[in-house]
GUDRENVO-59611 format. One record per residue: residue number from 1; z, y, x of N, C-alpha, C in turn. Coordinates in nm, 2 decimals. Layout:
BEGIN
+------+--------+--------+--------+--------+--------+--------+--------+--------+--------+
! resi !    nzz !    nyy !    nxx !   cazz !   cayy !   caxx !    czz !    cyy !    cxx !
+------+--------+--------+--------+--------+--------+--------+--------+--------+--------+
!  NUM !      Z !      Y !      X !      Z !      Y !      X !      Z !      Y !      X !
...
+------+--------+--------+--------+--------+--------+--------+--------+--------+--------+
END
This chain:
BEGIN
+------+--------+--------+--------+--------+--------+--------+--------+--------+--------+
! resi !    nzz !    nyy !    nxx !   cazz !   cayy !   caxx !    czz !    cyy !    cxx !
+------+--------+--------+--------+--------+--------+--------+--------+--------+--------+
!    1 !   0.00 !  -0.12 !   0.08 !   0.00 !   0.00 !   0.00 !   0.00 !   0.12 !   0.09 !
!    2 !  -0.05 !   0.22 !   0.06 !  -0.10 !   0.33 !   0.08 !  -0.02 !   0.45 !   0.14 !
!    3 !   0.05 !   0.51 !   0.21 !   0.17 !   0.61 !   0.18 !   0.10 !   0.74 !   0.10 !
!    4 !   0.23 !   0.80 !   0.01 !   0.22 !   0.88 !  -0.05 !   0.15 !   0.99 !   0.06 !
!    5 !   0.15 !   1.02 !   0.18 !   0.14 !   1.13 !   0.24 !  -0.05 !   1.07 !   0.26 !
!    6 !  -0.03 !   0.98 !   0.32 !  -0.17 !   0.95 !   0.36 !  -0.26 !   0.97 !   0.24 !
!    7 !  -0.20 !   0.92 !   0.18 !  -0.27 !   0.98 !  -0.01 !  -0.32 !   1.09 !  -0.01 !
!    8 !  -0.20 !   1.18 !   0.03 !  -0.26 !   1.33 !  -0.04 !  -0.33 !   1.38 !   0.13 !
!    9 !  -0.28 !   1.35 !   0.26 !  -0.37 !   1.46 !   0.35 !  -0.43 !   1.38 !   0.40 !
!   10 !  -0.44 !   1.20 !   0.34 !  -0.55 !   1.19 !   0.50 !  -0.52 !   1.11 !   0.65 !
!   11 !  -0.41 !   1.18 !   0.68 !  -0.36 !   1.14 !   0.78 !  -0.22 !   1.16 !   0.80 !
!   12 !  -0.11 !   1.07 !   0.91 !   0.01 !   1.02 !   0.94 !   0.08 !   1.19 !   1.02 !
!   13 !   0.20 !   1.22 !   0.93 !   0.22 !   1.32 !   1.02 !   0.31 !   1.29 !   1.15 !
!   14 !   0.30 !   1.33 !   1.26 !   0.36 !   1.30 !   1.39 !   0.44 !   1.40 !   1.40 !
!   15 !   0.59 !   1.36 !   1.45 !   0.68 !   1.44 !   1.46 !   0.67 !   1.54 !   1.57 !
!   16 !   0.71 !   1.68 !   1.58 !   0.69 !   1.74 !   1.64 !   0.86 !   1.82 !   1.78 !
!   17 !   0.93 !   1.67 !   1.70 !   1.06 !   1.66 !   1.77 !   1.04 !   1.61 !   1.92 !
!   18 !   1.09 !   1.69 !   2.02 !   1.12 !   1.62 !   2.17 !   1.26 !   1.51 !   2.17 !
!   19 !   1.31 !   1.47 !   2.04 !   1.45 !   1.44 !   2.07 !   1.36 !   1.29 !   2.03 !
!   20 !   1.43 !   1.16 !   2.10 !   1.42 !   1.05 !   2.02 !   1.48 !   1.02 !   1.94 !
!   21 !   1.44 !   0.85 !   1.88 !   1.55 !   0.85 !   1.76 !   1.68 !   0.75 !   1.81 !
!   22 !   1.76 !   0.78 !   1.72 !   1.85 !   0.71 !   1.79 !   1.90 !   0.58 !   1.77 !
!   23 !   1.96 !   0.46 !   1.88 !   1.97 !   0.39 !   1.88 !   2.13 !   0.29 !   1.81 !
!   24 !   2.11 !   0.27 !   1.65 !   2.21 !   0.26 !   1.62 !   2.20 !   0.10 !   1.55 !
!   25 !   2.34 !   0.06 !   1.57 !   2.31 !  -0.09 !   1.50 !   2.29 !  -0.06 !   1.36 !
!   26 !   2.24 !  -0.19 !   1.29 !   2.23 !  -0.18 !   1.15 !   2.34 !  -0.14 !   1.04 !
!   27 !   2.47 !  -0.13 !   1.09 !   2.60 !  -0.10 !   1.01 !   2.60 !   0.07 !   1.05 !
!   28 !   2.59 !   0.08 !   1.16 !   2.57 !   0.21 !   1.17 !   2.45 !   0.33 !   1.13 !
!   29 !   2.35 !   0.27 !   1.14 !   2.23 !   0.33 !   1.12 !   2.21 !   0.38 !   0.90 !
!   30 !   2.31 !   0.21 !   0.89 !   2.32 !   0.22 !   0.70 !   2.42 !   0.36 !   0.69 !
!   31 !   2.53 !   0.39 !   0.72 !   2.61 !   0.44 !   0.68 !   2.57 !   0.62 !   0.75 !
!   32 !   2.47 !   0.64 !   0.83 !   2.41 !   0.76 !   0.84 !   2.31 !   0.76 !   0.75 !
!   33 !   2.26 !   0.66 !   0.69 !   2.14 !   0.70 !   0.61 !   2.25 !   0.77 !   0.48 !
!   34 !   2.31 !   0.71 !   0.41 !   2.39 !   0.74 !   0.34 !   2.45 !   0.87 !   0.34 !
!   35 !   2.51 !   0.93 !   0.47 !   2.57 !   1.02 !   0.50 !   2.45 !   1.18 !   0.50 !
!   36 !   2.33 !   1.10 !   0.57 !   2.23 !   1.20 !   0.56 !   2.16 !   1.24 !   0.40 !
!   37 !   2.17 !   1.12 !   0.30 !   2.10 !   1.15 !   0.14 !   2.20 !   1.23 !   0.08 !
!   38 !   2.40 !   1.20 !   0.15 !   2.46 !   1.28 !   0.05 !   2.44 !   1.41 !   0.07 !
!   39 !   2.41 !   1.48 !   0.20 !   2.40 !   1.57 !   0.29 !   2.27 !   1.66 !   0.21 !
!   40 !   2.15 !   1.56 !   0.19 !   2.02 !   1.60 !   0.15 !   2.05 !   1.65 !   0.03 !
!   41 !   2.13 !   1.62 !  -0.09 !   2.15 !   1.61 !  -0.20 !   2.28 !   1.74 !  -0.26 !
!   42 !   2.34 !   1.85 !  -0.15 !   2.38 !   1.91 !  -0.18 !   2.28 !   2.02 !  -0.25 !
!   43 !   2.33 !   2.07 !  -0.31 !   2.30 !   2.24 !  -0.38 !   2.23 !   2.30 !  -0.31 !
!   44 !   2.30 !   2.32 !  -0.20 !   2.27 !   2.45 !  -0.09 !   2.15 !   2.37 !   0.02 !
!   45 !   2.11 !   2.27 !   0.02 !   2.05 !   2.19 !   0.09 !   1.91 !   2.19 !  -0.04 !
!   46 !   1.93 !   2.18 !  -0.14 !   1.83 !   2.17 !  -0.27 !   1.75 !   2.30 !  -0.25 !
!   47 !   1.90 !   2.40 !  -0.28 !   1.84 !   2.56 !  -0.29 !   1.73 !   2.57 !  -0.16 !
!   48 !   1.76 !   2.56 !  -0.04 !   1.71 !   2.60 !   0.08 !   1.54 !   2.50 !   0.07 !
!   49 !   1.55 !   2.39 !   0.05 !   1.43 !   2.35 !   0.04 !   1.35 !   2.37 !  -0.05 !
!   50 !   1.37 !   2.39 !  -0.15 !   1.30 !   2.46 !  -0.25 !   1.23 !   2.62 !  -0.26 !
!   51 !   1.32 !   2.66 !  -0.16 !   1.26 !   2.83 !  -0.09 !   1.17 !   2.78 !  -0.03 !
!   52 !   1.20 !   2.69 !   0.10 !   1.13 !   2.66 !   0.18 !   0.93 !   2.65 !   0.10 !
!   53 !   0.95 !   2.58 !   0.03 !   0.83 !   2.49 !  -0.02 !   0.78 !   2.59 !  -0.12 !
!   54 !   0.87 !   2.71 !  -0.18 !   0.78 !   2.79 !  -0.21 !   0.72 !   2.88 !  -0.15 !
!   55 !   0.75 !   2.95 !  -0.06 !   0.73 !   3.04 !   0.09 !   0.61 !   2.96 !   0.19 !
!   56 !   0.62 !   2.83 !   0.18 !   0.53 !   2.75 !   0.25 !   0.39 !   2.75 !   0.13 !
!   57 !   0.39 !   2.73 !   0.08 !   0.29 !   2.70 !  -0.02 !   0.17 !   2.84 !   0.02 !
!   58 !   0.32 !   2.92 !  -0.06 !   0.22 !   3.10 !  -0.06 !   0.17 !   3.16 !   0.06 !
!   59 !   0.23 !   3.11 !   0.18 !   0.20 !   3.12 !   0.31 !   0.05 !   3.06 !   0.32 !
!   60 !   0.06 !   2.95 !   0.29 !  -0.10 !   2.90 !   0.31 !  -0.20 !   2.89 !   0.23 !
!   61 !  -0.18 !   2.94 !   0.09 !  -0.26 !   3.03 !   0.01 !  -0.35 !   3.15 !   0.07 !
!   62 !  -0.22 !   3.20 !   0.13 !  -0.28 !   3.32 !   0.23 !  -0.35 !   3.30 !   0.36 !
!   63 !  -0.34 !   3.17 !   0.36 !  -0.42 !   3.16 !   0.53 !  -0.32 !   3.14 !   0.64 !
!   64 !  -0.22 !   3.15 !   0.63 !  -0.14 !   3.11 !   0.77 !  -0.14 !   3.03 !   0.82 !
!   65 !  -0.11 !   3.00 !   0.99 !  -0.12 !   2.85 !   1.01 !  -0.01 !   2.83 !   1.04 !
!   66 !   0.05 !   2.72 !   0.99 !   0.21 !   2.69 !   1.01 !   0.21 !   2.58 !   1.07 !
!   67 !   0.14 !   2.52 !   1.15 !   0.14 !   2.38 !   1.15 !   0.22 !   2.39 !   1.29 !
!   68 !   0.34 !   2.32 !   1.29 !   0.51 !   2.30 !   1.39 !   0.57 !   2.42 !   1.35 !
!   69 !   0.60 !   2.49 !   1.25 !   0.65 !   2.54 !   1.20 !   0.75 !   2.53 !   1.11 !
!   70 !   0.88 !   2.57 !   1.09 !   0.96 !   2.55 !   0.97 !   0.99 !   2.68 !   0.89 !
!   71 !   1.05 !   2.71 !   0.80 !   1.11 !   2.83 !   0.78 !   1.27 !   2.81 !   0.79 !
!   72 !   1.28 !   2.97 !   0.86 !   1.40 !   2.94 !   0.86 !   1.50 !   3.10 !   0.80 !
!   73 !   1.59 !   3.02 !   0.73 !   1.66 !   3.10 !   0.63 !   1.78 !   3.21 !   0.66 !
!   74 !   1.78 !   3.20 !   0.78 !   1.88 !   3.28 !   0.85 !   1.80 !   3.39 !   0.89 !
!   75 !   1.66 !   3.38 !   0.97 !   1.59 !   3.48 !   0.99 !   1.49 !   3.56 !   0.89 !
!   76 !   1.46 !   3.46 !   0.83 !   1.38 !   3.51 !   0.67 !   1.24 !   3.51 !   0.75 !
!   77 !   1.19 !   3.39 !   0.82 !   1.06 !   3.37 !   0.86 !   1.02 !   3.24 !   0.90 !
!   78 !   0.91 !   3.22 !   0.93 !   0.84 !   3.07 !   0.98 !   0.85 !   3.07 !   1.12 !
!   79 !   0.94 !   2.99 !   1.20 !   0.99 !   3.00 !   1.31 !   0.91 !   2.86 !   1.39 !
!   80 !   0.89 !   2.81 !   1.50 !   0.89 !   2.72 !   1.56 !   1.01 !   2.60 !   1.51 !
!   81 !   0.96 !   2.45 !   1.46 !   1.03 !   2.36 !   1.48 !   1.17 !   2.37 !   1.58 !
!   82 !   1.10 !   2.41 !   1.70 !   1.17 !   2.41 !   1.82 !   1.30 !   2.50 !   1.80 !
!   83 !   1.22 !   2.65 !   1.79 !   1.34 !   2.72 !   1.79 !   1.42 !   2.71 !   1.66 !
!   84 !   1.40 !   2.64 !   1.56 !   1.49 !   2.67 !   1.42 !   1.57 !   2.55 !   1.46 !
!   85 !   1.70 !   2.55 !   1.53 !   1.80 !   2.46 !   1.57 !   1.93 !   2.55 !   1.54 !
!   86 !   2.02 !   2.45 !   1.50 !   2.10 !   2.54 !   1.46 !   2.25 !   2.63 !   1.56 !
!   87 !   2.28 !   2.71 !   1.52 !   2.32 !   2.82 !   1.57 !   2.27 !   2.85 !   1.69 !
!   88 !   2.14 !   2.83 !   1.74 !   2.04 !   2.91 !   1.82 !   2.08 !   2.90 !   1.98 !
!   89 !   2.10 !   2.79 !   2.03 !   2.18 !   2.75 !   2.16 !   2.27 !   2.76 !   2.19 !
!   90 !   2.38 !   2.77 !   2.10 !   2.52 !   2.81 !   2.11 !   2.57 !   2.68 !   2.10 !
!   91 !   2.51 !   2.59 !   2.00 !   2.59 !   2.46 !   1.99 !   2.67 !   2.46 !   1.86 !
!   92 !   2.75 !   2.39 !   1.84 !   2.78 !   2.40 !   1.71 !   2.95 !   2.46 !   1.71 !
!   93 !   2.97 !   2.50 !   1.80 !   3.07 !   2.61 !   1.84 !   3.06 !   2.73 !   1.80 !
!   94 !   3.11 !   2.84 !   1.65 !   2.99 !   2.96 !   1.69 !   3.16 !   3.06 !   1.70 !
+------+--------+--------+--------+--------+--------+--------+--------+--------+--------+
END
């Protein structure tokens, strides 16, 4: 079967992360998947993607090219993948 993405563009998107993935046993890897959908499933996580994808859309309506781009909601723009990390090299210390 088909993926939904290859469906609609065609082709497999390739991640544009330098990080790998990580190497977790199966008990471990379950209980991040878990931790990451409750995470995905917050409000504020709903609200933000939802901006995201309407800002993206209208963006390329207009012709922009965003491609390794994200938006990011702290700066109120389409930032590099790279640089949209959070608290901006500080670490999660702020």
């Amino acid at each position: 079967m088909m993926s939904r993405r290859k469906r609609m563009h065609g082709k497999k998107r390739r991640s544009c992360s330098p990080l790998k993935k990580q190497s977790l046993s199966p008990t471990a890897a379950k209980a991040k998947a878990q931790r990451d959908l409750a995470y995905a499933k917050t409000d504020d996580r709903k609200k933000k993607k939802a901006e995201n994808q309407r800002l993206r859309r209208a963006a390329l309506k207009k012709g922009a090219d965003l491609s390794g781009k994200d938006y990011d909601h702290t700066k109120g723009k389409f930032v590099s993948v790279r640089a949209n990390r959070g608290e901006y090299g500080k670490g999660t210390r702020t």
